[in-house]
BAMI-844387 format. One record per residue (C-alpha): residue in three letters; x, y, z; residue number from 0; chain. Coordinates in nm, 4 decimals, decimal comma, always signed. Layout:
@resn: ALA&c1: X&c2: Y&c3: Z&resi: NUM&chain: A
...
END
This chain:
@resn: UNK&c1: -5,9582&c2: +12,3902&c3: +5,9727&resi: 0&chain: A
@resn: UNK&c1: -5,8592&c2: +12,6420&c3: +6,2240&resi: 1&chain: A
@resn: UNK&c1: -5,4609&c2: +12,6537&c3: +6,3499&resi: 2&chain: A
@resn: UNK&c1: -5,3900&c2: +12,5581&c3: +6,6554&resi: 3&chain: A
@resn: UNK&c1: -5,0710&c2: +12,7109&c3: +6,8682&resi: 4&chain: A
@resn: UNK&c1: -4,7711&c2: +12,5060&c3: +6,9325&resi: 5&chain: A
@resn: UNK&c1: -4,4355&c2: +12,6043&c3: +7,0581&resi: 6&chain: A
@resn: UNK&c1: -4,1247&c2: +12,5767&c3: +6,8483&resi: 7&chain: A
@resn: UNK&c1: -3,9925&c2: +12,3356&c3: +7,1293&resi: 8&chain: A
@resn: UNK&c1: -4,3042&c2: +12,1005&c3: +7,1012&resi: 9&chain: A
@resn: UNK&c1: -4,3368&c2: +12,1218&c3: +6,6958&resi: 10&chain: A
@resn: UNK&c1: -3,9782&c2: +12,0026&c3: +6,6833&resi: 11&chain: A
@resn: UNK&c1: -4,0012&c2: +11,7368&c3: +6,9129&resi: 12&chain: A
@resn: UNK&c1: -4,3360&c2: +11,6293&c3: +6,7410&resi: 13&chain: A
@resn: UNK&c1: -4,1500&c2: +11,6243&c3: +6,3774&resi: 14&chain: A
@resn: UNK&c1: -3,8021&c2: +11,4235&c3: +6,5739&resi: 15&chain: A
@resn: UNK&c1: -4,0851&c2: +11,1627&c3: +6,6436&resi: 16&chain: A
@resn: UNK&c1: -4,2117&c2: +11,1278&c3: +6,3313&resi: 17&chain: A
@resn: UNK&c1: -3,8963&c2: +11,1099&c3: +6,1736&resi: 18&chain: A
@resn: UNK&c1: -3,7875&c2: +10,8165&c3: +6,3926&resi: 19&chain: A
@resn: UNK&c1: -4,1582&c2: +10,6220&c3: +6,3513&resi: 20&chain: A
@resn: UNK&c1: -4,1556&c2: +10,6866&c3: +5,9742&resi: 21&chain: A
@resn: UNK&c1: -3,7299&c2: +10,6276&c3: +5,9481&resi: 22&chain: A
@resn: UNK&c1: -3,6885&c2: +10,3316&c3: +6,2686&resi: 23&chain: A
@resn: UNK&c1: -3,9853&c2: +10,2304&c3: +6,4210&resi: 24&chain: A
@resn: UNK&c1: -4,1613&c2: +10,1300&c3: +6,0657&resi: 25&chain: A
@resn: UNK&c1: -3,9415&c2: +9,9559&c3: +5,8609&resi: 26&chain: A
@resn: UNK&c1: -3,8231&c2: +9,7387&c3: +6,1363&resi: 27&chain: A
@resn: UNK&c1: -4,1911&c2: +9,6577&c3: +6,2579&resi: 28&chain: A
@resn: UNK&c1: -4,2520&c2: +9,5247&c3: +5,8926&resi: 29&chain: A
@resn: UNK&c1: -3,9449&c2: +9,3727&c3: +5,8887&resi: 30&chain: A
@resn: UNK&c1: -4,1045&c2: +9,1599&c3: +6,1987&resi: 31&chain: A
@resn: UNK&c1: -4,4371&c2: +9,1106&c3: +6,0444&resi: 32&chain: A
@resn: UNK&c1: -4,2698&c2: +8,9618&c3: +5,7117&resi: 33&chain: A
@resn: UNK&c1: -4,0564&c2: +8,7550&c3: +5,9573&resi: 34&chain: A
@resn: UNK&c1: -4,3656&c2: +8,6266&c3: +6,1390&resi: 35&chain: A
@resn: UNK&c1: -4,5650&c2: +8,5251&c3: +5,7460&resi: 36&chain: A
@resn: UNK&c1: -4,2711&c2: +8,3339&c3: +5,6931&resi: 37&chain: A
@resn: UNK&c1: -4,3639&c2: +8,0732&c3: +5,9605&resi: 38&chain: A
@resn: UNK&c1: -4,6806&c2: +7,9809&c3: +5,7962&resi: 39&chain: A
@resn: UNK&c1: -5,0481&c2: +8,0034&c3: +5,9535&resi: 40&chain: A
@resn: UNK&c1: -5,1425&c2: +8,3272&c3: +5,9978&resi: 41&chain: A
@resn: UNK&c1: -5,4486&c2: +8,2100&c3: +6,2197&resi: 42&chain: A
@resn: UNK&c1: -5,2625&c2: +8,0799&c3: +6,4975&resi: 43&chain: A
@resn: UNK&c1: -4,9095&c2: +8,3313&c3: +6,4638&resi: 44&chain: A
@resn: UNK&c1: -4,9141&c2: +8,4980&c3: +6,7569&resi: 45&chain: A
@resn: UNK&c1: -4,6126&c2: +8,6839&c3: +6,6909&resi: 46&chain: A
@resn: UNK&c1: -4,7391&c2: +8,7799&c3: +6,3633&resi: 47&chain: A
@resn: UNK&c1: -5,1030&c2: +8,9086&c3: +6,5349&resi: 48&chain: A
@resn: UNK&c1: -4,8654&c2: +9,0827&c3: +6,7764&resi: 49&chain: A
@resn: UNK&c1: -4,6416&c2: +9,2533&c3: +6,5205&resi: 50&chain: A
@resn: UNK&c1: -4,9716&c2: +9,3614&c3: +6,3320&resi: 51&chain: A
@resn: UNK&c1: -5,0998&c2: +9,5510&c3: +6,6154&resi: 52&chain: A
@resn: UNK&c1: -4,7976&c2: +9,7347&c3: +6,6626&resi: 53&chain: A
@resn: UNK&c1: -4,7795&c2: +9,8437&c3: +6,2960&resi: 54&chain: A
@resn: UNK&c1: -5,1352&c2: +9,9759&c3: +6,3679&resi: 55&chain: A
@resn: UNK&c1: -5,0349&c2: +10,1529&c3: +6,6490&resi: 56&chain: A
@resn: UNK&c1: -4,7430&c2: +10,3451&c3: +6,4592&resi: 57&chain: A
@resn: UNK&c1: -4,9464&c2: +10,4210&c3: +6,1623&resi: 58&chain: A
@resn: UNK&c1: -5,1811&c2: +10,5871&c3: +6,3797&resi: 59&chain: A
@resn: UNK&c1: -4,9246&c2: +10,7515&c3: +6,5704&resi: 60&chain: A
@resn: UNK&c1: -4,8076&c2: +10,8724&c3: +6,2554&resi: 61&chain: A
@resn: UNK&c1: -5,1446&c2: +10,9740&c3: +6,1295&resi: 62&chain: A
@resn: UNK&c1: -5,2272&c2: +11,1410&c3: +6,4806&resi: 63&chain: A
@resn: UNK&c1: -4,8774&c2: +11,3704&c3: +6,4776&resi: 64&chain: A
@resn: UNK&c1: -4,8890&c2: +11,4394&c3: +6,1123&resi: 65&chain: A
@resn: UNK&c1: -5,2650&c2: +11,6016&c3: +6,1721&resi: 66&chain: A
@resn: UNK&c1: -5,1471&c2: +11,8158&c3: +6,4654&resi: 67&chain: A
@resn: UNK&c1: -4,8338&c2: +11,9124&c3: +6,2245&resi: 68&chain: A
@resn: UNK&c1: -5,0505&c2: +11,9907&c3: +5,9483&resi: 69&chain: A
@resn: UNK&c1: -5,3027&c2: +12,2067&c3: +6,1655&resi: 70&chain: A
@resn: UNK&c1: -4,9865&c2: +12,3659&c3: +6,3840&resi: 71&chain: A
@resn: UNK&c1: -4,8870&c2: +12,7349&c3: +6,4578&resi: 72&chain: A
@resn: UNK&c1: -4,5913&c2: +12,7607&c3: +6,5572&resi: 73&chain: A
@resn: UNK&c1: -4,5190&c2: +13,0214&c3: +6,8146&resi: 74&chain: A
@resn: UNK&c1: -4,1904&c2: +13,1849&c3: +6,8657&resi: 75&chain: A
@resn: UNK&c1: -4,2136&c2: +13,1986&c3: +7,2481&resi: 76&chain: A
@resn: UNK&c1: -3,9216&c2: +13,3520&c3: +7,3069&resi: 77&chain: A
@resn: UNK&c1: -4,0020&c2: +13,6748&c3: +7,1382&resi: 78&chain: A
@resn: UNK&c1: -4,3174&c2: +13,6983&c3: +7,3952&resi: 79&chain: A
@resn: UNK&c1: -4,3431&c2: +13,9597&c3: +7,6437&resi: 80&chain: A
@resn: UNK&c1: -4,5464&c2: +14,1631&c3: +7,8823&resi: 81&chain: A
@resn: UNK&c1: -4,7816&c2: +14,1093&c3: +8,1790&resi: 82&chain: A
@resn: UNK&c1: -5,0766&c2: +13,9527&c3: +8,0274&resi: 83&chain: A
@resn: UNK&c1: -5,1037&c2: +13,6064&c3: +8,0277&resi: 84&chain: A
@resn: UNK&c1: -5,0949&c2: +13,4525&c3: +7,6925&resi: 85&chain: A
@resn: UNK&c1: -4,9401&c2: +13,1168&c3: +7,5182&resi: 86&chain: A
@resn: UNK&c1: -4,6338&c2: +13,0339&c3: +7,5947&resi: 87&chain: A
@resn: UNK&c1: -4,6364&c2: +13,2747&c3: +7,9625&resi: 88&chain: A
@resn: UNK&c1: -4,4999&c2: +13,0638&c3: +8,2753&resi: 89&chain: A
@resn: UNK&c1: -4,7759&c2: +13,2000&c3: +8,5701&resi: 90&chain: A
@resn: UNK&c1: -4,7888&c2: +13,1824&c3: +8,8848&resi: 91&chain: A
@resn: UNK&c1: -5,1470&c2: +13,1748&c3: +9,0819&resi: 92&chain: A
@resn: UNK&c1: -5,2141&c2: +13,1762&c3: +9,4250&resi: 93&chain: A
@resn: UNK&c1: -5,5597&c2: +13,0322&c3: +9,5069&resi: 94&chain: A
@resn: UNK&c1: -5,8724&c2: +13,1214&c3: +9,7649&resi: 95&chain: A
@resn: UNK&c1: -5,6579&c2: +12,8953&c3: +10,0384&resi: 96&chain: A
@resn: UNK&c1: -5,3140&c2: +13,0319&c3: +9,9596&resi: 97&chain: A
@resn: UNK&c1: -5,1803&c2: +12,7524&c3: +9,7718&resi: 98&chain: A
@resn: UNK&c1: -4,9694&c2: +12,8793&c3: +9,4893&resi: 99&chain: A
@resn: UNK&c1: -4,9783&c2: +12,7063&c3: +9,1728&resi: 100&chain: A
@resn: UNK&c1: -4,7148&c2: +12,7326&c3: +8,8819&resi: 101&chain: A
@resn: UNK&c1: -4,7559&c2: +12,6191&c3: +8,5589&resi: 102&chain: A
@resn: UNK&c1: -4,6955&c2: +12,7183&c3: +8,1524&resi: 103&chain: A
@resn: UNK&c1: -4,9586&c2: +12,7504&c3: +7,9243&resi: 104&chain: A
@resn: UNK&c1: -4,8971&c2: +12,5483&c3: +7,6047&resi: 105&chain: A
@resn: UNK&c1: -5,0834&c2: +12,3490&c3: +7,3078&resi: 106&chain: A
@resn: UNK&c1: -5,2786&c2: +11,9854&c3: +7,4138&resi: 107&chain: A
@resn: UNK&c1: -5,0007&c2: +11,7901&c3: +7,2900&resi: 108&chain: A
@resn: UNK&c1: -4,7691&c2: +11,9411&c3: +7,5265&resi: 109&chain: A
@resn: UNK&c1: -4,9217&c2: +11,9589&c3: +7,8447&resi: 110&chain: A
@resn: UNK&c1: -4,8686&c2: +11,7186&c3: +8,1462&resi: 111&chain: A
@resn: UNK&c1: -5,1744&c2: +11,8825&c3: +8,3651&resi: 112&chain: A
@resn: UNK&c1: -4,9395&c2: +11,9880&c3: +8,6362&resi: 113&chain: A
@resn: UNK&c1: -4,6645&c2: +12,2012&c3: +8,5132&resi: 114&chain: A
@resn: UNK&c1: -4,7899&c2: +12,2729&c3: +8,1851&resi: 115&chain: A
@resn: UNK&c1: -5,1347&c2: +12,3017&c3: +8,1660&resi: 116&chain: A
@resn: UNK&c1: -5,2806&c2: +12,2963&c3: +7,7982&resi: 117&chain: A
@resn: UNK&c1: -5,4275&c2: +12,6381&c3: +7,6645&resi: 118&chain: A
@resn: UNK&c1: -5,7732&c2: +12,4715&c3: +7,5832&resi: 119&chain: A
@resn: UNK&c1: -5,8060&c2: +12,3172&c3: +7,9785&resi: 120&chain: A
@resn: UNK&c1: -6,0206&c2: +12,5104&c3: +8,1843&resi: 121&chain: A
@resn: UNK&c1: -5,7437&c2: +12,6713&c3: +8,3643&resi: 122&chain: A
@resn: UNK&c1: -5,5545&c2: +12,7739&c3: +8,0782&resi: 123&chain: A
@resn: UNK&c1: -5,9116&c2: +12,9205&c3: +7,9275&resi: 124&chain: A
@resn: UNK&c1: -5,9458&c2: +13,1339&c3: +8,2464&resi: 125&chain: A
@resn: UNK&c1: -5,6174&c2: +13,2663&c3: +8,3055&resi: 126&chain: A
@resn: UNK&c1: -5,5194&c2: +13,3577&c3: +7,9047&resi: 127&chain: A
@resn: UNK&c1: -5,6293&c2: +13,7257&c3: +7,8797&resi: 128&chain: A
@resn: UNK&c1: -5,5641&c2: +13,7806&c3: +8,2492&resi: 129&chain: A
@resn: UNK&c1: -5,2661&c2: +14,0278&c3: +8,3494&resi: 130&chain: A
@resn: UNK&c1: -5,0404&c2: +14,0321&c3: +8,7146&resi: 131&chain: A
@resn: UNK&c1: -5,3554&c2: +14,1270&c3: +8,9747&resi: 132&chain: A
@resn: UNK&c1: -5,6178&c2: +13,9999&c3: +8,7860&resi: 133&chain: A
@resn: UNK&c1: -5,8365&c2: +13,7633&c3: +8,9330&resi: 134&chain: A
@resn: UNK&c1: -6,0058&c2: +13,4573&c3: +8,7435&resi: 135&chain: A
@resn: UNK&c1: -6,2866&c2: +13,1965&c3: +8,8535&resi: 136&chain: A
@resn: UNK&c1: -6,2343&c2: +12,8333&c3: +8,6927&resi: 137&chain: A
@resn: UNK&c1: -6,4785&c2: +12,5328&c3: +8,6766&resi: 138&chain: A
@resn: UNK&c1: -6,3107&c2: +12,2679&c3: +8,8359&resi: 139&chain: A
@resn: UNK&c1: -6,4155&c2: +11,8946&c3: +8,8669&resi: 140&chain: A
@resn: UNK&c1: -6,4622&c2: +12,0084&c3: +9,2346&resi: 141&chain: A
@resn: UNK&c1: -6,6241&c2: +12,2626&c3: +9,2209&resi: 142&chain: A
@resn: UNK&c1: -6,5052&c2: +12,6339&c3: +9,1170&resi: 143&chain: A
@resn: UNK&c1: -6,2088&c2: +12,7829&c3: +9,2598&resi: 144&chain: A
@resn: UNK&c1: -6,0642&c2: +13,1550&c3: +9,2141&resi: 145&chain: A
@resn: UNK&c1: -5,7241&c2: +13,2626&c3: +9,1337&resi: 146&chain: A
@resn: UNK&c1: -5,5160&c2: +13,5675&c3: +9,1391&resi: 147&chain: A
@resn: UNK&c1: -5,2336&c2: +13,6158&c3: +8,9115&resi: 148&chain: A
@resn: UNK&c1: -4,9054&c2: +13,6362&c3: +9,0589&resi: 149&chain: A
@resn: UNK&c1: -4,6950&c2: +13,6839&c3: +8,7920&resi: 150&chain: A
@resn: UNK&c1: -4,6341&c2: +13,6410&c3: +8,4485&resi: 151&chain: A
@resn: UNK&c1: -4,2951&c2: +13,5349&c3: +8,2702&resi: 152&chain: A
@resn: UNK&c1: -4,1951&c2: +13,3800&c3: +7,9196&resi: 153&chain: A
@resn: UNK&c1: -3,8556&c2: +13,3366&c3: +7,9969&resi: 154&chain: A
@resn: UNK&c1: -3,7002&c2: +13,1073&c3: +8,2627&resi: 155&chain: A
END
């Protein structure tokens, strides 16, 4: 399976989450759900149903971070530099209409879809490659929209 890029920032805050789900979140949800058996008929224990669900939600939590772990490469942002635009680079756009746009390009897991737009999106497809000048089309929702590359930074 091919890696996909993460930032140093985002792989550590993925593996601090695990940690707690695997460490906290866990043992005390199947503390609950052994709690819950206790009081008898499982067919009509709501609070057992209820703690069951949530166990299934953090074992696929853990599942889900412990893929994107697995398949992660992480990039040492800091170390990045230049004028092309590239994971990791903080750009700034400035649309067809003047309206200026600023965002980060990082992995999926990381991006909000304002500030930090994910490197697979169609924005962060169109501008990675792209250096200060450039010019880029993207497929939007609402139609396309061209931008021109401002500038490109890695550090704040």
């Amino acid at each position: 399976m091919e890696k996909k890029p993460i930032s140093r920032e985002g792989f550590d805050s993925l593996l601090k989450e695990l940690k707690d789900l695997k460490e906290n979140q866990r043992p005390e949800i199947l503390k609950v759900v052994q709690w819950a058996r206790s009081l008898g008929d499982l067919s009509e224990n709501a609070d057992y149903s209820a703690a069951k669900e949530k166990q299934r939600q953090i074992d696929k939590r853990i599942q889900y971070i412990e893929s994107i772990v697995g398949n992660a490469e992480v990039i040492d942002i800091e170390s990045l530099s230049g004028n092309r635009v590239v994971f990791g680079a903080r750009v700034v756009a400035e649309d067809e209409d003047g309206n200026k746009m600023q965002c980060r390009i990082l992995s999926d897991v990381e991006a909000d879809g304002r500030q930090i737009i994910s490197c697979t999106s169609p924005v962060g497809r169109a501008f990675i490659g792209r250096c200060i000048g450039d010019t880029c089309t993207v497929r939007l929702p609402s139609g396309e929209k061209e931008f021109e590359i401002l500038d490109v930074k890695f550090k704040e």
